[in-house]
Each structure stands twice: as C-alpha cells, then as structure tokens.
N, C-alpha and C positions, 0 to 999 in steps of 0.2 A: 832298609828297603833296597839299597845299592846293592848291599852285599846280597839281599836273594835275586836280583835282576841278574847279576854278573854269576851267581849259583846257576840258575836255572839255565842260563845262555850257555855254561861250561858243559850241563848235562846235555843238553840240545845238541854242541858241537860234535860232542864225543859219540854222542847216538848215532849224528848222520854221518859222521867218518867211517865209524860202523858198518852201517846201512851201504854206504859206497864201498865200504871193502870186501861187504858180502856180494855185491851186484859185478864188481869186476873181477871176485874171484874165479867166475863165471869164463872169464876171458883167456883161461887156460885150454878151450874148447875143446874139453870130457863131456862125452855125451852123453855120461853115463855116469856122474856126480850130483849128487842134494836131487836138487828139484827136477832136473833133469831124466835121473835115473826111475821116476816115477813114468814118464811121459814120450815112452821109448814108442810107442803108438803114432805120434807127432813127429820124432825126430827125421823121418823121408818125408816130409814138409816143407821145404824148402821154404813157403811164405810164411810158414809159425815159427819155423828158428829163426831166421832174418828177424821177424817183429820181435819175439824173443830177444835177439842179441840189441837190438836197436832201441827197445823198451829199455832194457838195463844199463846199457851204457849211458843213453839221455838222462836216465833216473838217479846215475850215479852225477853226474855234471850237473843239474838242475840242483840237486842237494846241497851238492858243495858251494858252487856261484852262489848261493843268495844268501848266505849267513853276512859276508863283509856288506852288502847292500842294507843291511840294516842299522850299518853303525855309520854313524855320518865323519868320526872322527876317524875311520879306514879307511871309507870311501866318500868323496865328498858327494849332496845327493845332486848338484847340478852340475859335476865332473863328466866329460866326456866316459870317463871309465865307468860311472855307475850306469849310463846308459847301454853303452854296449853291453855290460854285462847283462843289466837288464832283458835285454832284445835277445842277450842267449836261453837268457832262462824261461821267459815269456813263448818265446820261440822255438824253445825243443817239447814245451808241454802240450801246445795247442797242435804243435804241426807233426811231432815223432812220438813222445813217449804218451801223450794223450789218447790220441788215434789207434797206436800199437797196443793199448790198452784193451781200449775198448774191443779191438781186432783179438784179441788171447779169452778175452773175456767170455765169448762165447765157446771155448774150446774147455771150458773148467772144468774141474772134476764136480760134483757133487749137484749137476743135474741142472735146469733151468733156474732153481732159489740162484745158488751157486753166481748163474750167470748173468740173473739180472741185479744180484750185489755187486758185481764187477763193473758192470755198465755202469751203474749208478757210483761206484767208488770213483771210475775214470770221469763220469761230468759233474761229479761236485769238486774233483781236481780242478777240469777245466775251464767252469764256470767261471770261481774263481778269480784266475788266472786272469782270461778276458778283460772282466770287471776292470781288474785293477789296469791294464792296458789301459780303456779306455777312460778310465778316470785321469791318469796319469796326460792323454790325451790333451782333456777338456780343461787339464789347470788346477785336478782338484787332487792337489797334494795328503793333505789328511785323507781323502776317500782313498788313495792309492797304496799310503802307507797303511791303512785297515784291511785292504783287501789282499796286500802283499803277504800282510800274517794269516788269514785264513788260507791264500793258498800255500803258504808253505805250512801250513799246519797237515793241509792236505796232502802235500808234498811226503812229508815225515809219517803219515798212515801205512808206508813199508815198513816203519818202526815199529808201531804199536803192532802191526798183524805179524811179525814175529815174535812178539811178546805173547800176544796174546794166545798163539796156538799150544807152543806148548802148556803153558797156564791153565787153558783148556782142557786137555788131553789128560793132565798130570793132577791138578787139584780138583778139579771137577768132574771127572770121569767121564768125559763126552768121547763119544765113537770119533772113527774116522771121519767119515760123513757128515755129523753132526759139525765137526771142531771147522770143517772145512764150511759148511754154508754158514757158519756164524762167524768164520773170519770175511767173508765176503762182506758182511753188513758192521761189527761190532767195530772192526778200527776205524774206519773211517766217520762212521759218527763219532766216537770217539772224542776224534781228532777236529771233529767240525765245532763239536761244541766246545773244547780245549782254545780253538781260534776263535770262537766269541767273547771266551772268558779274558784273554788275552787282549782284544780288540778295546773290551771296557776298561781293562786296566790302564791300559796304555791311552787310555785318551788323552788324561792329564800331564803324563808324559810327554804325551807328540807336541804339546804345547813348551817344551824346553828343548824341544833336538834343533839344531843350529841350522833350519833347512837353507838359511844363505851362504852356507858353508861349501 
C-alpha cells in the first residue's frame, strides 16, 4: 500500500512540474508560440494577456506550493511555514488565477458550451479552495485536509486537459471544436471525481499523519 502511495505521489509530482514548466514556458513572451499563436485576435488586449500572464504564473506556483503541504514530515502541518504557504496557495486561487479564470473563460474558443465549461472548471476550483480555508478556520483539520485534495485535484485539471486533448483529437477522431467544448467539461470532472476517490481513501489514512507534528 506504501509503495502505490509513494507511486502515485511520484506520478502527481512529475505531472505538475510539468504542468508548471509548460505555464512558464509561456514567460519567454512569444506572442506567437502554442496557445498563443491561435489567439492573435486577443493579443492587442492588454486586460486578456495581463489575465493570461497572471493566470499562468499563479497556476504555476499554486501547483508547485502544495505538494510539500501534504507531507507533514516536510512540512510540519502546525509550522509557521505550512501556513504561509498555505495563504500562498489559497490566496493566489481565490484572488488571481481563479478570477483570471473565469475572466479567459468567456473569451474561449468553441462558442458559449466552451464558456460555460470554463466558468464552471474555475468555481469548482474555487469552491474548493474556500471550503478548505474555512474549515482549516473553524478547527476542523480532517475537513481541511479532504478539501485540500479535492482542490488540488482541481488544481492538476491543467494536467488532464492536456492529456486529454490530444487523446481526443488522435484516438477518437473529434473535430477541432468538438475536442475543444469537451475539454472544457471532461478534465475537470475528471479530476473532481479522482479527489473523491482520493478523499475516501485517505480517510483511514488521515487517522495516522502526525498532525501534532
């Protein structure tokens, strides 16, 4: 059982290093690179590249910050340092890469499906998120640590929606359009129901992590 825990955590890390090195590859600003060079319409936008650059750099730092938050032998969880981290992570979802979310969201390609997947990918991120804030609040530790995996499960749905497009595209022959409104909606359920499956597993778990530590 250790050894698929420590498995699965290794795949998780690797993905979101990933995930982060694709978001700040971003910061070489080519305006006319990957995602960008689609969306040259946008580029004399001044408030969609700002949300753009702001979305992706939070999204890269949100990723990375909360992996050591879940090992208490990294980070102790009543340490000054798991809290500020915390407050980073918490704090760049709800206030920058949440909002800028939702702000891109209506600019999507592939029509209003498109845009109300987006909206709805950004507030079951941020729901989340909240949640766990104010659990963590009110004392209730376990509530915090359940709600911390579903939002980073939501967090990592940049993972799966680049999985899943080309997957898309290449074994199932969906159109442009098509592969685009079903990445709106397919990772991030996904990913919501991956952090339930997680949440139950981990019950019995939470009952051995050293939270006096």
């Amino acid at each position: 059982m250790k050894a698929l825990f420590y498995t699965s955590w290794f795949v998780v890390i690797f993905l979101a290093v990933c995930l982060a090195g694709i978001a700040l590859s971003y910061f070489d600003f080519d305006l006319t690179k990957s995602f960008l060079g689609s969306k040259q319409a946008m580029i004399g936008n001044k408030i969609w590249l700002g949300a753009f650059y702001l979305h992706l750099f939070f999204g890269a730092i949100v990723t990375l910050v909360a992996i050591p938050l879940f090992f208490s032998k990294i980070i102790s969880f009543k340490g000054k340092l798991h809290k500020h981290l915390g407050k980073v992570y918490i704090g760049s979802i709800l206030f920058i890469s949440g909002p800028t979310g939702l702000y891109l969201a209506f600019f999507a390609e592939g029509g209003q499906f498109a845009t109300i997947g987006f909206i709805l990918m950004s507030m079951a991120w941020m729901i989340p998120t909240y949640i766990a804030f104010q659990r963590i609040i009110k004392g209730d530790v376990q509530g915090h640590y359940n709600w911390m995996i579903r939002s980073y499960a939501m967090t990592l749905s940049g993972v799966t929606l680049r999985l899943f497009t080309p997957i898309a595209s290449r074994y199932f022959n969906f159109d442009y359009d098509t592969t685009f409104i079903l990445s709106a909606y397919v990772p991030w359920i996904i990913n919501l129901l991956l952090g339930e499956i997680l949440v139950q597993l981990n019950k019995k778990r939470f009952h051995t992590l050293n939270i006096a530590s």
